[in-house]
C-alpha positions in Angstrom: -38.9 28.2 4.5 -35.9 30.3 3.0 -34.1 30.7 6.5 -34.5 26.6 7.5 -32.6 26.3 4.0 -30.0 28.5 5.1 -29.8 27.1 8.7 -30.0 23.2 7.4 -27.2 24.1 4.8 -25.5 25.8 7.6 -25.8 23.2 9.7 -24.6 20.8 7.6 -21.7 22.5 6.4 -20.2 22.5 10.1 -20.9 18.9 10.4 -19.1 18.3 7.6 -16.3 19.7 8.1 -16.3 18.6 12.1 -16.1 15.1 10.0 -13.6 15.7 7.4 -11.0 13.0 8.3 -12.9 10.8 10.9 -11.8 7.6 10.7 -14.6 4.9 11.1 -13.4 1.5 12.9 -12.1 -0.6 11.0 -11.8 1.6 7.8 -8.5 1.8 6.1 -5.5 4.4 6.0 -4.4 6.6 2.8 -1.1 5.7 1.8 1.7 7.0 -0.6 1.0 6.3 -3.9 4.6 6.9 -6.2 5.4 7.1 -9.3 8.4 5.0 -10.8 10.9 7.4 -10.6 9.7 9.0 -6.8 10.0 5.5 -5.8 13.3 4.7 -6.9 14.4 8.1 -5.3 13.0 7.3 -2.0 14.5 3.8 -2.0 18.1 5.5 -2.9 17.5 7.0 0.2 16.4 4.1 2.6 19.8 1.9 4.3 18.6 -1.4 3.7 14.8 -0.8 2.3 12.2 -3.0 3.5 10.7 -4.0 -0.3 7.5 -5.8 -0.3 6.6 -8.0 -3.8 2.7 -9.3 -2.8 2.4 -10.7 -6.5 2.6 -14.2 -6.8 5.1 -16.6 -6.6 5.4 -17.1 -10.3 5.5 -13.6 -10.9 8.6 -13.0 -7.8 10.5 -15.4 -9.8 9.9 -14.1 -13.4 11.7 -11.2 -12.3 11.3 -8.3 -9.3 13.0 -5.4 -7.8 16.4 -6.2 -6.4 16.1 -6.6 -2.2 12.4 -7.2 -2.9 10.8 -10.3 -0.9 7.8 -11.7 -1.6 4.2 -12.5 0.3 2.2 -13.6 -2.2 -1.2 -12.2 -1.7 -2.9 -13.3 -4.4 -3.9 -16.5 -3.3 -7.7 -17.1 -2.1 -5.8 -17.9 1.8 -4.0 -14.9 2.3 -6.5 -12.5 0.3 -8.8 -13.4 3.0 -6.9 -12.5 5.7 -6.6 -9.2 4.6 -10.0 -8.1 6.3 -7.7 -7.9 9.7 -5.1 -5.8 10.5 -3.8 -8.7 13.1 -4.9 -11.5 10.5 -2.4 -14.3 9.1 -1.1 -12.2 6.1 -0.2 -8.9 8.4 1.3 -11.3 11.4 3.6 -12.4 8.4 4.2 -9.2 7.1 5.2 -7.7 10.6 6.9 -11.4 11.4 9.4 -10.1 8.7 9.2 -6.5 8.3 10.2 -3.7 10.8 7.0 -1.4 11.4 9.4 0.7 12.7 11.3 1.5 9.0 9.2 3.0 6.0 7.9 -0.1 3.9 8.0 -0.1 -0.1 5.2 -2.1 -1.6 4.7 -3.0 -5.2 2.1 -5.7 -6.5 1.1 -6.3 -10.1 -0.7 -3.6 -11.4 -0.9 -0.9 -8.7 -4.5 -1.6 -7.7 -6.2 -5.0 -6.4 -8.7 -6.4 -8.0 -10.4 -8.0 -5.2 -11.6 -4.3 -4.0 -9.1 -4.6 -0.6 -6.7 -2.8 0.0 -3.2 -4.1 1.0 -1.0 -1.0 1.0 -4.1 0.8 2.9 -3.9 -2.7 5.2 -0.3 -2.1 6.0 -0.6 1.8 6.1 -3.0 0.9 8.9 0.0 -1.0 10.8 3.0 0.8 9.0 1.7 4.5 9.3 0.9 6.4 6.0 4.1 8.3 5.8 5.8 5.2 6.0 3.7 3.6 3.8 4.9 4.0 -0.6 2.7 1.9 -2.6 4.6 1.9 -6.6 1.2 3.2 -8.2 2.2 1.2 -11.4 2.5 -2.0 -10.1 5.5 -4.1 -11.2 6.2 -3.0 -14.8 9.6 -4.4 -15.5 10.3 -2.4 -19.3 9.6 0.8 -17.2 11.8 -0.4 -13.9 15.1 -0.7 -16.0 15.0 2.3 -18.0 14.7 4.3 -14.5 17.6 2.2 -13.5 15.7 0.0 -10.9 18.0 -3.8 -10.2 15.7 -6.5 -11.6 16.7 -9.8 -10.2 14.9 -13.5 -11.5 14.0 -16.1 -9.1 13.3 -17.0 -5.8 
């Protein structure tokens, strides 16, 4: 019984690591997550970033990073499409966006509370090096004082 331990052990480590990093159909990509200041330094660096705002409409307009545009992704219609990498809300996106430049993506906290994700959505399209999700989410105190451009409106 000791050595079928060993062996199932064994054999289960190898599978294991034969696995680390498979990618299952239809399972999303990592992407970059950055901090405030990373961010900003990696948007200095872009000529003419490509700055995704999905937060609502009401929230583009109360104020958002300057060169930002906005698909709002909030809304029960485009949440749903989500689920497909070639559904409504990512033929938009690439309708507008380059998937040939990195894309900078912000929403409003960081996370989405409908358990998809759409920065892992667009690393799937985008590529996860070219893929920076602002971990924070839009936090506008924060974005001044690390000298981020906050414009209001549409």
């Amino acid at each position: 019984m000791k050595h079928f331990k060993l062996f199932f052990a064994a054999v289960m480590a190898v599978c294991m690591a034969a696995c680390d990093g498979c990618k299952k159909e239809g399972e999303l990509d990592g992407y970059q997550k950055c901090g405030i200041a990373e961010f900003k330094n990696a948007l200095d660096k872009e000529v003419n970033p490509q700055i995704l705002d999905y937060r609502s409409a009401e929230d583009f307009a109360n104020g958002h990073i300057k060169g930002a545009i906005n698909i709002d992704a909030t809304s029960t219609g485009t949440a749903a499409s989500w689920s497909s990498d070639n559904g409504p809300y990512m033929q938009q996106l690439t309708s507008i966006f380059s998937t040939s430049k990195k894309i900078f993506i912000y929403g409003k906290s960081g996370w989405n509370p409908t358990g998809m994700s759409l920065p892992g959505r667009v690393a799937n399209t985008w590529g996860k090096d070219n893929t920076l999700n602002l971990e924070s989410g839009y936090k506008e105190e924060e974005l001044i004082a690390a000298g981020y451009q906050i414009e209001k409106g549409n």
